[in-house]
Biopython code that builds the backbone (N, CA, C, O; Angstrom):
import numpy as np
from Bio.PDB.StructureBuilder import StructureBuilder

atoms = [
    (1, "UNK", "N", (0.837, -1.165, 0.000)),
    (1, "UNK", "CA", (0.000, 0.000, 0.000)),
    (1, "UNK", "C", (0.888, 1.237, 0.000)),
    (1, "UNK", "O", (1.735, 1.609, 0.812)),
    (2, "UNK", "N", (0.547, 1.654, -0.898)),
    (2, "UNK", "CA", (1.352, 3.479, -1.019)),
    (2, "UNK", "C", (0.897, 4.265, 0.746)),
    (2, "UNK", "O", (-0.132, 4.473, 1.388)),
    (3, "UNK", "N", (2.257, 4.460, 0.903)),
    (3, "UNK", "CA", (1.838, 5.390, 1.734)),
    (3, "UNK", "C", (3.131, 6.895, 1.658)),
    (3, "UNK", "O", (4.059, 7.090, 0.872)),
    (4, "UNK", "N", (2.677, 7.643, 2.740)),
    (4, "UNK", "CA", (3.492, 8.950, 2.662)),
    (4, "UNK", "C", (2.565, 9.489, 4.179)),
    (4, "UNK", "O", (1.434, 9.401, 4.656)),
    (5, "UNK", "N", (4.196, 10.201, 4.567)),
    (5, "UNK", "CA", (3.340, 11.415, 6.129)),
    (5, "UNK", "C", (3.465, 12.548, 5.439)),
    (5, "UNK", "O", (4.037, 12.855, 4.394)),
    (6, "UNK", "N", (2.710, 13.200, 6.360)),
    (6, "UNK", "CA", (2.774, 14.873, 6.114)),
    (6, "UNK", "C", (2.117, 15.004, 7.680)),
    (6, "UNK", "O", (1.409, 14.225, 8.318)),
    (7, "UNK", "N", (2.627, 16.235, 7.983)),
    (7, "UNK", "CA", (2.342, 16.335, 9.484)),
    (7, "UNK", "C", (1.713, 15.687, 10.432)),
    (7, "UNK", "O", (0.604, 15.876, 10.930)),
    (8, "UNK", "N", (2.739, 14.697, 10.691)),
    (8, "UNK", "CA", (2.718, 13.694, 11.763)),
    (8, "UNK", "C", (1.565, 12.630, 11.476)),
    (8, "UNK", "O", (1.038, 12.049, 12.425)),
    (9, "UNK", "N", (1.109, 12.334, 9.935)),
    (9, "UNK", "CA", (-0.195, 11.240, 9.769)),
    (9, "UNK", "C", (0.385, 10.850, 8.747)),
    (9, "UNK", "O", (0.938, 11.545, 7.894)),
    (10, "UNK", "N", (0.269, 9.583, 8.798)),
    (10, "UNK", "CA", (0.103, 8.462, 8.183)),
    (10, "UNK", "C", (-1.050, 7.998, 7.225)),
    (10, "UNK", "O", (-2.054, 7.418, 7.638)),
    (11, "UNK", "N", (-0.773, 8.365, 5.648)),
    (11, "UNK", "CA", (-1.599, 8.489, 4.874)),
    (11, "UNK", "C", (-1.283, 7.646, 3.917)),
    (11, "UNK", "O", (-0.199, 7.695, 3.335)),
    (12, "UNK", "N", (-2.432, 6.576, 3.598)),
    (12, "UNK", "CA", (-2.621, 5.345, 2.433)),
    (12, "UNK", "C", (-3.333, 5.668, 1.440)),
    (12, "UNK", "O", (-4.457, 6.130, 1.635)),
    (13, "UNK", "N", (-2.867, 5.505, 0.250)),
    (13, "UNK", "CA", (-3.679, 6.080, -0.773)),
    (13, "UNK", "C", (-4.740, 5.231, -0.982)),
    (13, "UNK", "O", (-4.697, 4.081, -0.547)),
    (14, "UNK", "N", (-5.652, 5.633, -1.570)),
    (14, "UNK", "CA", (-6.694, 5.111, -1.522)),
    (14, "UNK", "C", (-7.499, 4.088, -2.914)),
    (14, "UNK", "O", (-8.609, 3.557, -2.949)),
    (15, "UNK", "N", (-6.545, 4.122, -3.789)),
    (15, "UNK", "CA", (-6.624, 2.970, -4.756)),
    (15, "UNK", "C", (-5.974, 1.660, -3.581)),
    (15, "UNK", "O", (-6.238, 0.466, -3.722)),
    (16, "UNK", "N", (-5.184, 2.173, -2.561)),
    (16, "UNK", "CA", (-4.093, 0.775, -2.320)),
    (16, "UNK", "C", (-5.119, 0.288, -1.240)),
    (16, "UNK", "O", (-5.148, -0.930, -1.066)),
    (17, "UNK", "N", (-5.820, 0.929, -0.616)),
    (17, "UNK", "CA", (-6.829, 0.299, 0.761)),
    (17, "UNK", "C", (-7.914, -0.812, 0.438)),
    (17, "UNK", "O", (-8.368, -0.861, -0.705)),
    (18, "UNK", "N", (-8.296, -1.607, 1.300)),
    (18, "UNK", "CA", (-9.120, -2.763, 0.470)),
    (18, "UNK", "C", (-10.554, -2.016, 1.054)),
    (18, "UNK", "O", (-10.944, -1.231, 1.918)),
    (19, "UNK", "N", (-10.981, -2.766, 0.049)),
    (19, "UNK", "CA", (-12.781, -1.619, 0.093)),
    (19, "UNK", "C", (-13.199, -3.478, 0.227)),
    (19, "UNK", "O", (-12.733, -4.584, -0.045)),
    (20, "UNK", "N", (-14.539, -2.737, 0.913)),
    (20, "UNK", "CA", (-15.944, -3.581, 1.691)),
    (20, "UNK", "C", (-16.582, -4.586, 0.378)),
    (20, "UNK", "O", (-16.948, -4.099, -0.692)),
    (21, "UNK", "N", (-16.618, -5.651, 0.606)),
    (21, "UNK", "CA", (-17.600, -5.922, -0.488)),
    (21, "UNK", "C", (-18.458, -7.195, 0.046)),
    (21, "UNK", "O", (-18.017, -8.271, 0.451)),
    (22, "UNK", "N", (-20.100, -6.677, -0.092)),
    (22, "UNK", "CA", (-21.533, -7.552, 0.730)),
    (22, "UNK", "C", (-20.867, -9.170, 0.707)),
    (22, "UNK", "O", (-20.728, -9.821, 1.742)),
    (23, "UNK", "N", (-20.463, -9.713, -0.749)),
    (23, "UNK", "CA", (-19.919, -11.133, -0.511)),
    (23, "UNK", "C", (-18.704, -11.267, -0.930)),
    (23, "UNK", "O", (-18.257, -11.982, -1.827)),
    (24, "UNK", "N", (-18.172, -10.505, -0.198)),
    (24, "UNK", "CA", (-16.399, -10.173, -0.621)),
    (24, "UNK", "C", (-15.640, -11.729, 0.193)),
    (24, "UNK", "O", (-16.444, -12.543, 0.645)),
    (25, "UNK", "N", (-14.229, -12.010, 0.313)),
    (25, "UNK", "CA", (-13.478, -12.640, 1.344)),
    (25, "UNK", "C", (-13.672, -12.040, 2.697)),
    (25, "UNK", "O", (-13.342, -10.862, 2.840)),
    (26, "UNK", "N", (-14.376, -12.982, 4.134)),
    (26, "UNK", "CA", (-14.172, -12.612, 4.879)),
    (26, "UNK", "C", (-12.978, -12.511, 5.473)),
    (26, "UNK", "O", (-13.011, -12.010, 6.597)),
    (27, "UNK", "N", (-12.056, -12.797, 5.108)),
    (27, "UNK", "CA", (-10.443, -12.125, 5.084)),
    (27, "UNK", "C", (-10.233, -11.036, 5.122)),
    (27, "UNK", "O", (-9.765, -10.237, 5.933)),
    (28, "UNK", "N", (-10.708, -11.023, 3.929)),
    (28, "UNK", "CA", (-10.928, -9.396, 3.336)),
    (28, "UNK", "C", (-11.626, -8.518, 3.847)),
    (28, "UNK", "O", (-11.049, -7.495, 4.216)),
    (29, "UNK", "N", (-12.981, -8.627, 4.018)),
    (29, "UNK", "CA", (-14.059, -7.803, 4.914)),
    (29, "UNK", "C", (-13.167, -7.372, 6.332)),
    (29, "UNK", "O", (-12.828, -6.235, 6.658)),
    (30, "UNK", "N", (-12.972, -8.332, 6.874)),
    (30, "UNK", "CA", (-12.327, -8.176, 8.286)),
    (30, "UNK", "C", (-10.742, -7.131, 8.061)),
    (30, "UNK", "O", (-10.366, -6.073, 8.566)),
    (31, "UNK", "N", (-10.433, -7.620, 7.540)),
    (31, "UNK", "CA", (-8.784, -6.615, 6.832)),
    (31, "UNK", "C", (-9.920, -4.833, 6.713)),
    (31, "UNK", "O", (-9.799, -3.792, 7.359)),
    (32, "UNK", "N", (-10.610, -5.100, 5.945)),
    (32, "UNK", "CA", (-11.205, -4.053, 5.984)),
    (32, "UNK", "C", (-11.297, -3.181, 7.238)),
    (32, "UNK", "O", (-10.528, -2.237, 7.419)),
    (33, "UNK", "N", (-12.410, -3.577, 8.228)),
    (33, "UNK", "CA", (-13.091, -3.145, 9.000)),
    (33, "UNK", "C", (-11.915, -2.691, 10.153)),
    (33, "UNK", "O", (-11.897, -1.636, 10.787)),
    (34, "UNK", "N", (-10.730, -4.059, 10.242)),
    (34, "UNK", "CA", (-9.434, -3.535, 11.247)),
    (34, "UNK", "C", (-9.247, -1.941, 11.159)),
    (34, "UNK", "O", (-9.406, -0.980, 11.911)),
    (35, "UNK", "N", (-8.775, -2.203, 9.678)),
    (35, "UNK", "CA", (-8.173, -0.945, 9.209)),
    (35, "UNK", "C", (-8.633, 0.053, 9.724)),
    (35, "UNK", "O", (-8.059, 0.698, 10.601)),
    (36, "UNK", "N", (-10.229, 0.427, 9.026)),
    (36, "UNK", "CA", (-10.886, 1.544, 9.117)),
    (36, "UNK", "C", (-11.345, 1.924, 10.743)),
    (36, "UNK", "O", (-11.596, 3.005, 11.274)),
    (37, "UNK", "N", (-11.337, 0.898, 11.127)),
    (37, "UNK", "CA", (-11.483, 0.990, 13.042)),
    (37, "UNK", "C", (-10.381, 1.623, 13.702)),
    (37, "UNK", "O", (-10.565, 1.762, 14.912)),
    (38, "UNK", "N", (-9.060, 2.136, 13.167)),
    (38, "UNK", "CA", (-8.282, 2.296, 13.794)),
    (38, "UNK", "C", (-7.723, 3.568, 13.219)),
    (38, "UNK", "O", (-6.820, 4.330, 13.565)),
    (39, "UNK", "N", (-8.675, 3.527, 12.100)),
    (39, "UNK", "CA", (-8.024, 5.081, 11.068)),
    (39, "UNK", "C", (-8.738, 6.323, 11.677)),
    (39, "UNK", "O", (-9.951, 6.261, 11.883)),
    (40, "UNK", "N", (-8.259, 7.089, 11.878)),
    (40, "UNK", "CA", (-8.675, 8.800, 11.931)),
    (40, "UNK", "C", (-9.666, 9.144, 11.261)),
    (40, "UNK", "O", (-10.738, 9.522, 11.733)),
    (41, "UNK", "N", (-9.303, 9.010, 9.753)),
    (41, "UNK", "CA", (-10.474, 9.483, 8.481)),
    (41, "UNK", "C", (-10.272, 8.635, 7.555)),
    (41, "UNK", "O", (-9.284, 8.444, 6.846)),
    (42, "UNK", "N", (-11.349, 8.097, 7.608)),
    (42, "UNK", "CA", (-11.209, 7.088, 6.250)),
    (42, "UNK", "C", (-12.793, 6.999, 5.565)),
    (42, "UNK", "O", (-13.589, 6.061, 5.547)),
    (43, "UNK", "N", (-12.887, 8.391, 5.012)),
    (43, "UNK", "CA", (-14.226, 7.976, 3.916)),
    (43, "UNK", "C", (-13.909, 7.409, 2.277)),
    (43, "UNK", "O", (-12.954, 7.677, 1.548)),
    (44, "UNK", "N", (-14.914, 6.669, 2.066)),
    (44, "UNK", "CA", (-14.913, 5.783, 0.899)),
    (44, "UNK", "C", (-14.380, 6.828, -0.270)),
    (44, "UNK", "O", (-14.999, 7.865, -0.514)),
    (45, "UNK", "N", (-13.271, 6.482, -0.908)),
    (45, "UNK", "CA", (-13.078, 7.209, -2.249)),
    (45, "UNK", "C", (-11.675, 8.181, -1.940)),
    (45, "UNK", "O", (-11.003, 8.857, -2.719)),
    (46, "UNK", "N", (-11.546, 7.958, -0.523)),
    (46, "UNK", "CA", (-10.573, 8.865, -0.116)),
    (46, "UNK", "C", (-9.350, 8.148, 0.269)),
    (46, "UNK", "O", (-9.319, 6.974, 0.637)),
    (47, "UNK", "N", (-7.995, 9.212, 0.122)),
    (47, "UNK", "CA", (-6.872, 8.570, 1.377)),
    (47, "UNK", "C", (-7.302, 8.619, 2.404)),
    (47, "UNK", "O", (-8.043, 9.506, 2.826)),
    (48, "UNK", "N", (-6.709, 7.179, 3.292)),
    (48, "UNK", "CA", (-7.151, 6.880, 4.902)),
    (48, "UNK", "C", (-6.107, 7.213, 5.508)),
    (48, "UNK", "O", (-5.117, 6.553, 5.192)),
    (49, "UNK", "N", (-5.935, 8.141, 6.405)),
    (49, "UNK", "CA", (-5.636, 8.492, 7.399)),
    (49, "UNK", "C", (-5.626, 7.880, 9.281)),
    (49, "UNK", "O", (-6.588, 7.780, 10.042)),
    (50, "UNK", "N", (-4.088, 7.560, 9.546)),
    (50, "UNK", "CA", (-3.972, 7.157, 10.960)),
    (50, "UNK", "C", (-2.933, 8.187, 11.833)),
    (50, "UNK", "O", (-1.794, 8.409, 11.421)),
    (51, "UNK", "N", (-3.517, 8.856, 13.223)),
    (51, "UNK", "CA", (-2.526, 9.210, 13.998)),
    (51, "UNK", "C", (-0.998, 8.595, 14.149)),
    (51, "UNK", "O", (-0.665, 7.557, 13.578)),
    (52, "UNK", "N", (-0.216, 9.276, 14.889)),
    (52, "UNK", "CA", (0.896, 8.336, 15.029)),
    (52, "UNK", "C", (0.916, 7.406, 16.555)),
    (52, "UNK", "O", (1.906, 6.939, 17.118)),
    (53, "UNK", "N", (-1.061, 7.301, 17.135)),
    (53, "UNK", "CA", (-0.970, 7.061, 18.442)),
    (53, "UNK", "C", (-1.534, 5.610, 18.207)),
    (53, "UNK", "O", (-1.831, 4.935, 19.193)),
    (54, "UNK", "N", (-1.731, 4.982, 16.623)),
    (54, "UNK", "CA", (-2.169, 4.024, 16.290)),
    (54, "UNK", "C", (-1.092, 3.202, 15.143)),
    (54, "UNK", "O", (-1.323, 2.237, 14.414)),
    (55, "UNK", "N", (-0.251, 3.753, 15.268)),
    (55, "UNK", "CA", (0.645, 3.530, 14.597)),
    (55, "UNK", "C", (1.573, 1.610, 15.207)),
    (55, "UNK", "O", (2.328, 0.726, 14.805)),
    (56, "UNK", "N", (0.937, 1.937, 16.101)),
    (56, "UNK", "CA", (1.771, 0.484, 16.885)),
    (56, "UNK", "C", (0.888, -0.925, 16.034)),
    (56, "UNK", "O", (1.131, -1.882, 15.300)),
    (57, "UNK", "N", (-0.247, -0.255, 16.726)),
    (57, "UNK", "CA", (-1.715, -1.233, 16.330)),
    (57, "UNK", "C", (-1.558, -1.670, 15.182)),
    (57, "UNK", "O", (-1.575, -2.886, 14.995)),
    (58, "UNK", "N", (-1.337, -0.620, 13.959)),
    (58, "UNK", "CA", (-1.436, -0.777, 12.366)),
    (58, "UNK", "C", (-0.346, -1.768, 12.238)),
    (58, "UNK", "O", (-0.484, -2.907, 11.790)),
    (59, "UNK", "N", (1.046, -1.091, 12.787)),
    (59, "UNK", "CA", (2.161, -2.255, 12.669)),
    (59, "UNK", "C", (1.853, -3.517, 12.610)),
    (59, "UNK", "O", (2.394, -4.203, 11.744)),
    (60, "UNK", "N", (0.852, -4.140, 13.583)),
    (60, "UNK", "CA", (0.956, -5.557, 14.449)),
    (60, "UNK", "C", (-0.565, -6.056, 13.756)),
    (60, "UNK", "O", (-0.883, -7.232, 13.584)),
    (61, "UNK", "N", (-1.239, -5.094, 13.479)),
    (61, "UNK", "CA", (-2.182, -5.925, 12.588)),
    (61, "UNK", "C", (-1.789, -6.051, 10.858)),
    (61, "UNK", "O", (-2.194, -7.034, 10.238)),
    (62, "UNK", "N", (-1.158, -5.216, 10.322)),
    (62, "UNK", "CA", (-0.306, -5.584, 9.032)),
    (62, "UNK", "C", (0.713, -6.826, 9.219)),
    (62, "UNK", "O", (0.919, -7.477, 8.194)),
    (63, "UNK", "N", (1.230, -7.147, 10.140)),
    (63, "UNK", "CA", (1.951, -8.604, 10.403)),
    (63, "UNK", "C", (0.981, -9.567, 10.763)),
    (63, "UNK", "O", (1.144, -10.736, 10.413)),
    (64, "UNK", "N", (0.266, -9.317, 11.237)),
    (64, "UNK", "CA", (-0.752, -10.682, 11.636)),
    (64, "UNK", "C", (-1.592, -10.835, 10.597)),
    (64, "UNK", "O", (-2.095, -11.945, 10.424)),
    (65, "UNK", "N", (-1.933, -9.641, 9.620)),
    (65, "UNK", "CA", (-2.477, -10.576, 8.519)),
    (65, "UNK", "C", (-1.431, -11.238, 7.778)),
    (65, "UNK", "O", (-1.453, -12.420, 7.435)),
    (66, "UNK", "N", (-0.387, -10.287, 7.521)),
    (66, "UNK", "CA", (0.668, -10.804, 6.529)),
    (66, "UNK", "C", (0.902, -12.393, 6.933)),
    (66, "UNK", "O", (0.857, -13.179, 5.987)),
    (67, "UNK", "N", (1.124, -12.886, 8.122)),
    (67, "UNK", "CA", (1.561, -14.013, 8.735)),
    (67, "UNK", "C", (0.710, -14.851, 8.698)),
    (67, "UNK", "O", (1.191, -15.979, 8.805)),
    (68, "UNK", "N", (-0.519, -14.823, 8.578)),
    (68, "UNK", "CA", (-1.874, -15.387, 8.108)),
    (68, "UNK", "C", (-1.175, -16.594, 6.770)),
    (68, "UNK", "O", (-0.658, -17.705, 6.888)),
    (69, "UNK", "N", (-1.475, -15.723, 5.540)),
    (69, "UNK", "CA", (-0.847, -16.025, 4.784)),
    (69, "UNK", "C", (-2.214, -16.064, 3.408)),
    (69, "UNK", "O", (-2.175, -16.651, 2.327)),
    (70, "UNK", "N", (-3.423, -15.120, 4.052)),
    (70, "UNK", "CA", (-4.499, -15.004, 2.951)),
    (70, "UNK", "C", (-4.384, -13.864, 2.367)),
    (70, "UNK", "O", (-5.288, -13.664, 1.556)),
    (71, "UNK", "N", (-3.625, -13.038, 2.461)),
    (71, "UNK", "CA", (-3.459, -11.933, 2.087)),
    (71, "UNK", "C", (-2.100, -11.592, 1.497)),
    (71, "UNK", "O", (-1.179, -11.907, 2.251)),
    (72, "UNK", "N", (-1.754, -11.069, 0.427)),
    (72, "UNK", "CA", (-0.291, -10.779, -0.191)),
    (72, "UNK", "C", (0.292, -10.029, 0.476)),
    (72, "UNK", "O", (-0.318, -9.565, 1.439)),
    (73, "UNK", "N", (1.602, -9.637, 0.255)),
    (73, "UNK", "CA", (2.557, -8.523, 0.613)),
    (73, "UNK", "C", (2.208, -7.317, 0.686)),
    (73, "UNK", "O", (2.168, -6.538, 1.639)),
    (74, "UNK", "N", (1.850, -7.165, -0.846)),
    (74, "UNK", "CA", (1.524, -6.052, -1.529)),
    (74, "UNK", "C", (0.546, -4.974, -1.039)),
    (74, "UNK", "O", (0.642, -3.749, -1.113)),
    (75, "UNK", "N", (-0.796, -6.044, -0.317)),
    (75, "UNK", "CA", (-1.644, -5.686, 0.410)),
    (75, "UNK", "C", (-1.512, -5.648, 1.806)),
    (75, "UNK", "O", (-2.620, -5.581, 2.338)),
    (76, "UNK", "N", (-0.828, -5.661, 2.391)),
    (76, "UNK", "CA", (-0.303, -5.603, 4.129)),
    (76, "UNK", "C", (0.981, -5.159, 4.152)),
    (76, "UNK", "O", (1.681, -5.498, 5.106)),
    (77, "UNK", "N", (1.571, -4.263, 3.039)),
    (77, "UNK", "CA", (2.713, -3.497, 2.947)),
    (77, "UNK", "C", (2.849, -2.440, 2.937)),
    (77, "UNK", "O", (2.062, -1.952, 2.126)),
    (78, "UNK", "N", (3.464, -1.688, 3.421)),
    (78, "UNK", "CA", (3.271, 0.173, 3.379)),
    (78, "UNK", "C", (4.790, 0.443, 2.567)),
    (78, "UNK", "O", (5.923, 0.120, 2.925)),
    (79, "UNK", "N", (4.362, 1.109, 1.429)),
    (79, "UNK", "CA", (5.085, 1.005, 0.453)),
    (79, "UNK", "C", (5.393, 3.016, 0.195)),
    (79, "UNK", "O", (4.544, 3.680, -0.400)),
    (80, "UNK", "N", (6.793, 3.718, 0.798)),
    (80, "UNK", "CA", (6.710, 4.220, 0.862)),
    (80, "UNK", "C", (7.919, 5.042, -0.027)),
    (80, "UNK", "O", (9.009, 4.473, 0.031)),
    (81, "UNK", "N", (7.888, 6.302, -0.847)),
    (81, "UNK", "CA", (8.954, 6.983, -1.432)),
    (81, "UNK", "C", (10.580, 6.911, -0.930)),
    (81, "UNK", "O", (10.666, 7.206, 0.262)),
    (82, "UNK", "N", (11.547, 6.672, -1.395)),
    (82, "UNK", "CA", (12.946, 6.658, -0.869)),
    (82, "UNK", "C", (13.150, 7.986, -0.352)),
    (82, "UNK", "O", (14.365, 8.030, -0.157)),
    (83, "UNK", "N", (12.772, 8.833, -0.096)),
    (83, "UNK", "CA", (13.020, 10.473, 0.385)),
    (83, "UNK", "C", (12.169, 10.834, 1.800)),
    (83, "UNK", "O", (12.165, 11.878, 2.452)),
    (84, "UNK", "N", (11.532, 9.709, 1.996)),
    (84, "UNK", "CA", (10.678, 10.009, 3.362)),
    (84, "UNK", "C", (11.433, 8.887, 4.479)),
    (84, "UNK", "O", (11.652, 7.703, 4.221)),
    (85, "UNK", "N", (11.634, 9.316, 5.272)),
    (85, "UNK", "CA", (12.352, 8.188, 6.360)),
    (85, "UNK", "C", (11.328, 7.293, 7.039)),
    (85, "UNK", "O", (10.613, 7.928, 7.814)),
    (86, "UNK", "N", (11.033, 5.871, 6.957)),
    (86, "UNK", "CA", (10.013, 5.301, 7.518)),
    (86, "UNK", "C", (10.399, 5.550, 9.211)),
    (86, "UNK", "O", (11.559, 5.736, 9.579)),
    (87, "UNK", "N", (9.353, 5.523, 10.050)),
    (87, "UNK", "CA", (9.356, 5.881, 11.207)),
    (87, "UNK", "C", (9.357, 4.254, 11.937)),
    (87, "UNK", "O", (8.697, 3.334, 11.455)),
    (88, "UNK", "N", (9.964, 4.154, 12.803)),
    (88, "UNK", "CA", (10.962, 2.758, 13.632)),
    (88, "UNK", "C", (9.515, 2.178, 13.476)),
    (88, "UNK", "O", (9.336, 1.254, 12.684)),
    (89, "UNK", "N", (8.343, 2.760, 14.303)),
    (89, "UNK", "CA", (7.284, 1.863, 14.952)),
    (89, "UNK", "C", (7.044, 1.027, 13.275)),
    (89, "UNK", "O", (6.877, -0.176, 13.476)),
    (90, "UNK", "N", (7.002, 1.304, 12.052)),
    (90, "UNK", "CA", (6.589, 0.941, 11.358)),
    (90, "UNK", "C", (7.488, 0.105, 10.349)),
    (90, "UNK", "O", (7.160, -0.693, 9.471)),
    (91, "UNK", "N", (8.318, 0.406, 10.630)),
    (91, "UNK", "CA", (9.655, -0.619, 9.887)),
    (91, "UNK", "C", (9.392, -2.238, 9.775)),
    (91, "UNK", "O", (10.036, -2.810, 8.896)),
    (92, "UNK", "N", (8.752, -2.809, 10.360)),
    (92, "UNK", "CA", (8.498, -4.206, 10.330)),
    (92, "UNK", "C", (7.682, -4.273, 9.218)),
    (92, "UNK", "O", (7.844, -5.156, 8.376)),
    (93, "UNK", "N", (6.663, -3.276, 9.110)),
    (93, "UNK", "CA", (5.622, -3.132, 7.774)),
    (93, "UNK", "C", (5.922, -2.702, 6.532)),
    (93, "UNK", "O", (5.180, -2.913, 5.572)),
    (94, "UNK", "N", (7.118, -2.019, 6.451)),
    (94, "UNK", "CA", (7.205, -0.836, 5.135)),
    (94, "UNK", "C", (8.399, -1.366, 4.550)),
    (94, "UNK", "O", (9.090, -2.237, 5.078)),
    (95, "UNK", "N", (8.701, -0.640, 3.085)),
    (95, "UNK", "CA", (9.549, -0.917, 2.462)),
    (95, "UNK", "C", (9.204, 0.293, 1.415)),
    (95, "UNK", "O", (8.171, 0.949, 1.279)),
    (96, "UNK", "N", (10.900, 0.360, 0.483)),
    (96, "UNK", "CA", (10.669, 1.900, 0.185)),
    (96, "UNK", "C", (9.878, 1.123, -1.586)),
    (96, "UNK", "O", (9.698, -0.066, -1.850)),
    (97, "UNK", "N", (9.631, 2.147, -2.314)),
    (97, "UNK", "CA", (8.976, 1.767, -3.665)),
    (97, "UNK", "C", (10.029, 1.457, -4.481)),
    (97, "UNK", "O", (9.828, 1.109, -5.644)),
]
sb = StructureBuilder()
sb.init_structure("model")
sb.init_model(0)
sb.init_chain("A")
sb.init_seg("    ")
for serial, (resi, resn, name, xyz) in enumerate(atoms, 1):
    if name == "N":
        sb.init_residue(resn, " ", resi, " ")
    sb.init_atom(name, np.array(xyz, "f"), 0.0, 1.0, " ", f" {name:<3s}", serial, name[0])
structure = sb.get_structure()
């Protein structure tokens, strides 16, 4: 998932976030709902937005799906520009683009 900060938030673009679907993977649904339960702002169509006071949480639920093993990389990865310094709490999750 693309991400990038800008004053002190943690922002996923919003092609990369997994959207809701009525008979989607409950994998998926649930990946969903984590997410958005823990995000700041996350309306449909938009980048989702997390404090840096949830930043632990996001870490440890992006590894526990990843570790699952129903979900790709790609999608439980925070995939971020070489010019932004990933922040420690999140280093287990990220990698640069």
């Amino acid at each position: 998932m693309r991400a990038w900060l800008k004053d002190d938030i943690l922002y996923l673009h919003r092609e990369d976030v997994p959207s809701y679907k009525q008979k989607g993977s409950i994998v998926r649904n649930n990946f969903f709902w984590a997410l958005k339960s823990i995000s700041c702002y996350a309306p449909k169509g938009s980048d989702w937005e997390f404090d840096p006071e949830v930043w632990i949480a996001l870490s440890r639920m992006l590894l526990s799906f990843t570790t699952s093993g129903y979900l790709g990389t790609s999608e439980t990865m925070l995939e971020f520009s070489e010019d932004v310094p990933i922040p420690e709490v999140l280093r287990s999750v990220a990698s640069y683009l």
